[in-house]
Each structure stands twice: as C-alpha cells, then as structure tokens.
C-alpha positions in Angstrom: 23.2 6.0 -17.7 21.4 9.1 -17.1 18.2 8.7 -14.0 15.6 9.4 -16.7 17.6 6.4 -18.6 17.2 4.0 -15.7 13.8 4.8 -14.6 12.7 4.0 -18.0 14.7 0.9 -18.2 13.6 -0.1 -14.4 9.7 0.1 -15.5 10.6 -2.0 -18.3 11.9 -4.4 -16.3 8.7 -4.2 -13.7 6.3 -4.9 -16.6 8.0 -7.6 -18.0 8.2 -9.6 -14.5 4.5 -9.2 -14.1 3.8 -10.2 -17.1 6.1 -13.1 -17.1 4.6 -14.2 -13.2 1.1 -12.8 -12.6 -2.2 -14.5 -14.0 -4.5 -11.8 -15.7 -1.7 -10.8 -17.6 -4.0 -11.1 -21.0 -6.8 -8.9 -19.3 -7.8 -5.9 -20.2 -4.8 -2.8 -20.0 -5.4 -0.6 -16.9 -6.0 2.8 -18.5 -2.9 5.3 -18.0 -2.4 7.4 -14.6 -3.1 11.1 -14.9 -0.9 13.5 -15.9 0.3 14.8 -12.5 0.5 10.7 -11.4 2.9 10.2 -14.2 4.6 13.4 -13.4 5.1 12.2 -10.2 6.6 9.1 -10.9 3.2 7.2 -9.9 2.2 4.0 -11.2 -1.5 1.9 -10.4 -0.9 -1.1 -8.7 -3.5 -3.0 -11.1 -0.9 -2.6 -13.5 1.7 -4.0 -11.4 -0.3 -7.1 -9.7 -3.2 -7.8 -12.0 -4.8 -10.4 -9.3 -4.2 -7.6 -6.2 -7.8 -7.0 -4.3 -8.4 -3.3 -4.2 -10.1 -2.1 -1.0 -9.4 1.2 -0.7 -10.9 1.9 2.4 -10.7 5.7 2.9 -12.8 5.9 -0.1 -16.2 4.4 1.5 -17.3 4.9 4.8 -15.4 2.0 6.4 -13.0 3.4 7.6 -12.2 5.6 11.6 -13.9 8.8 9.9 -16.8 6.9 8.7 -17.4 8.8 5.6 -15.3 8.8 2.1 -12.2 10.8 2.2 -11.7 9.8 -1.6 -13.6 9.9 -4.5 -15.7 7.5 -6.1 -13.0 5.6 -8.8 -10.1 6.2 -6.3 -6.7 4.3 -7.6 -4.3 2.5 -5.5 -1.3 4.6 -6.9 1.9 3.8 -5.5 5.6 5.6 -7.1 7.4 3.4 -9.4 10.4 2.8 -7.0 8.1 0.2 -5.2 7.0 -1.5 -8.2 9.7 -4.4 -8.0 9.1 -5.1 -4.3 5.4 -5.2 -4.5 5.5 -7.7 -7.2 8.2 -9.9 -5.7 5.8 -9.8 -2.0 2.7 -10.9 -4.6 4.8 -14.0 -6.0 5.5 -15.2 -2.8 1.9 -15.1 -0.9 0.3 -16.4 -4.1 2.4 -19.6 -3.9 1.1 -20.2 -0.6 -2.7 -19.7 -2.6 -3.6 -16.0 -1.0 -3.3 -12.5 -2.5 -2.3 -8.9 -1.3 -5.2 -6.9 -0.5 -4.7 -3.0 -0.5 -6.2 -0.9 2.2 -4.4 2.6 1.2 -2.1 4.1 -1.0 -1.1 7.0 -2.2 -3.6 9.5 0.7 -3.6 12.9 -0.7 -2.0 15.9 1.9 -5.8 17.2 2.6 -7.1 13.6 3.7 -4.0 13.3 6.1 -5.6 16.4 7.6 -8.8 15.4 7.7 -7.8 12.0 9.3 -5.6 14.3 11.8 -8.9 16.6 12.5 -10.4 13.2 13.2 -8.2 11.7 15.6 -5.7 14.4 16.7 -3.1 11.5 18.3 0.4 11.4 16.6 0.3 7.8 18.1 -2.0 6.6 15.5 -2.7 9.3 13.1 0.5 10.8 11.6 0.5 14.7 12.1 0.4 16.5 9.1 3.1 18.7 7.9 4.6 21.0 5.7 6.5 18.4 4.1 5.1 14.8 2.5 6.1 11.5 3.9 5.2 7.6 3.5 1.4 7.6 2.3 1.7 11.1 0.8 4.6 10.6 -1.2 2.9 7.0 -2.7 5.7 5.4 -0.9 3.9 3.5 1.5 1.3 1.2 1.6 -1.6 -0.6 4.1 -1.9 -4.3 2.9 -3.2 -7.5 4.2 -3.9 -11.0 2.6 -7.0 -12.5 1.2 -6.8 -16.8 0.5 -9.7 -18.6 -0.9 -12.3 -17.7 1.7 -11.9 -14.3 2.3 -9.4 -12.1 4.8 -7.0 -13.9 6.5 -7.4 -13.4 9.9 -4.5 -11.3 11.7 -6.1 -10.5 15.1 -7.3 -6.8 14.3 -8.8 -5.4 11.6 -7.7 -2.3 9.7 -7.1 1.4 11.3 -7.8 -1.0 14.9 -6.4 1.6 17.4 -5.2 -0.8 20.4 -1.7 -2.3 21.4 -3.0 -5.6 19.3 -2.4 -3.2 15.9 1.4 -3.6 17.2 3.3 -5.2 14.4 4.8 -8.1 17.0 1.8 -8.3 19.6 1.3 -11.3 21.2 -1.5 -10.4 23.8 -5.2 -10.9 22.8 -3.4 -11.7 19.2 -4.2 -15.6 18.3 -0.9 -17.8 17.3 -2.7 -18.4 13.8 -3.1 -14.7 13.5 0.7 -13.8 15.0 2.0 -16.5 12.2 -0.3 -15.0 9.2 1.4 -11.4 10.2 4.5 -13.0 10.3 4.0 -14.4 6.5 3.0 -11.0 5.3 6.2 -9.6 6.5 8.3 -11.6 5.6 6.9 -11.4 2.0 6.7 -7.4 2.2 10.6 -8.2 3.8 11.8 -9.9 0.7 10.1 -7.1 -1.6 12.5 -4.5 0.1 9.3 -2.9 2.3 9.6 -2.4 5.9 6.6 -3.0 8.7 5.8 0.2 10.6 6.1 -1.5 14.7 3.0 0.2 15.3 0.4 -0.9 12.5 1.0 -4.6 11.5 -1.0 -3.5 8.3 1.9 -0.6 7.3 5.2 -1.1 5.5 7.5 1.4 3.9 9.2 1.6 0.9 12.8 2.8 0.0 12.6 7.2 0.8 9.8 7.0 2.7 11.0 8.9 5.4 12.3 11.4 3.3 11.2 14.7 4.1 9.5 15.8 0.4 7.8 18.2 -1.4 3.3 18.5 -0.8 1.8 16.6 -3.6 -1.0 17.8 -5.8 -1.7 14.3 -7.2 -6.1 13.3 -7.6 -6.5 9.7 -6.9 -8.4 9.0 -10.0 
C-alpha cells in the first residue's frame, strides 16, 4: 500500500472511531481546513473530538505576551498523524466525566519568534530556527482537563514559568494537583504522546523532534 493509500485509509479509520465514541457526533460538520492545512497533512481537532474545549490562548491576550499572537477565528490544527492518539486520550478522561482542553496547537514560525523576542530563555521559550519542530510542525500540543466545574486544578496555570511547571514537581504542587497531572499523562501516555519534563501542560507526538521544513500554514 502506497503512503498516500494509508494516509487515506488511516483518516478513515480516525473518523469512524470518533464518530463511533464521541457525543456531538450529529452536530454540525466543522468546515474544511485551508488549502495549505490540508496540504500539510493538518486536520482541526473539532473534527477529531467534537466535545474538546478550545482555548487557544495565544490568540487573546492571556497569554506571557499579553496581546494576540493569532487571529481572531484561530483553529486548533494539529497533523493527521496525531489524530488516533488524541482521540484515544479524550475516551479515557471523558469516562472519568472531564474533557481535554486545548491551550495551543499548531503556532505558526513568526509567533515562535515573537514569543522568543518576548522571553529570550531557551529554558522556557523554545529558540526559533531555521528548521520547524513540535508546535510548528502541528505535532505537538498544550492541553489540560476541564470536569464539570471548570479547570481542574494542576498546581500552575498555563505558560507558568517556575520549577512548579515541571512535569513531576512535587514542591509547592498540591497531592490533588500532582495526581490530576498524573491522569492527564497517563491518558496523553496511552494516545502515543509524550510529556515534555519541563511543561506538565506539553506532550509530543510521533516526529516531533524531527528537524522539518518552515511552514507557511494560517491558522484559520
């Protein structure tokens, strides 16, 4: 089977388990990605997990910046080869009654620069390149979980830059929030995604420490 051949048939597959094991499933169709998204192999993740809480944070002025760094309309556009894992991490929190919430995306090369301008520490702010990684290449993403009164506590709260971000801190970190982080990994775990030590709020898809090609990809 040729790749084209298997992505096709792998998408296939992705919609039919959402369909199958996300509620919404009869809403609305989220309208198709741009040209260049598709091109790139990019997907929504409305489309994906229907019930997902979209917070896009870098495209209001909550965020380390404190002004928008997207558009107004911004998607949370992720590439296809995360599709499956997202969905199976979204099974598992909702049986437990929450749902993923999505900080960040796919972050265009230009915002990575800005954030860079902003905060010029490779500690917290990865320095841009003349290759894409992780965010820029749609293959990471900044989540947390949301249960039936709101954010679930985890100790910090996004783009937090102190030792209590660490993935596995313990110090000034509550033993609720340590074991809330712990039930995010684990269900970003099972989906194939992997936590980034430093941010308990990052995880990594399969390639996304491949050095790739600068993206030209809008958000919208």
């Amino acid at each position: 089977m040729g790749a084209q051949h298997r992505i096709v048939a792998l998408w296939g597959l992705v919609i039919g388990i959402a369909a199958a094991t996300t509620p919404g499933a009869g809403a609305s169709p989220v309208p198709p990605v741009s040209e260049a998204a598709r091109a790139a192999g990019f997907v929504d993740v409305r489309s994906l997990i229907p019930d997902a809480v979209i917070d896009l944070r870098y495209a209001t002025p909550d965020n380390f910046v404190g002004v928008p760094l997207y558009p107004a309309g911004a998607r949370c556009l992720v590439h296809e080869e995360l599709a499956p894992g997202l969905v199976t991490a979204a099974n598992l929190v909702r049986q437990g009654g929450e749902r993923l919430v999505f900080w960040d995306c796919y972050r265009p090369h230009e915002v990575q620069v800005a954030m860079f301008e902003a905060v010029p520490n490779p500690a917290w702010v990865a320095r841009p390149g003349t290759y894409a990684r992780s965010h820029e290449t749609g293959r990471s993403v900044d989540v947390t979980l949301a249960g039936p009164g709101g954010l679930v506590d985890m100790g910090t709260g996004f783009d937090d830059f102190s030792p209590r971000s660490h993935a596995d801190a313990t110090e000034g970190v509550s033993e609720a929030a340590q074991a809330n982080r712990a039930r995010l990994r684990d269900a970003m775990t099972a989906g194939g995604l992997t936590v980034y030590t430093g941010e308990w709020w990052h995880f990594d898809g399969p390639g996304a420490g491949v050095d790739r090609q600068i993206l030209d990809v809008p958000v919208v």
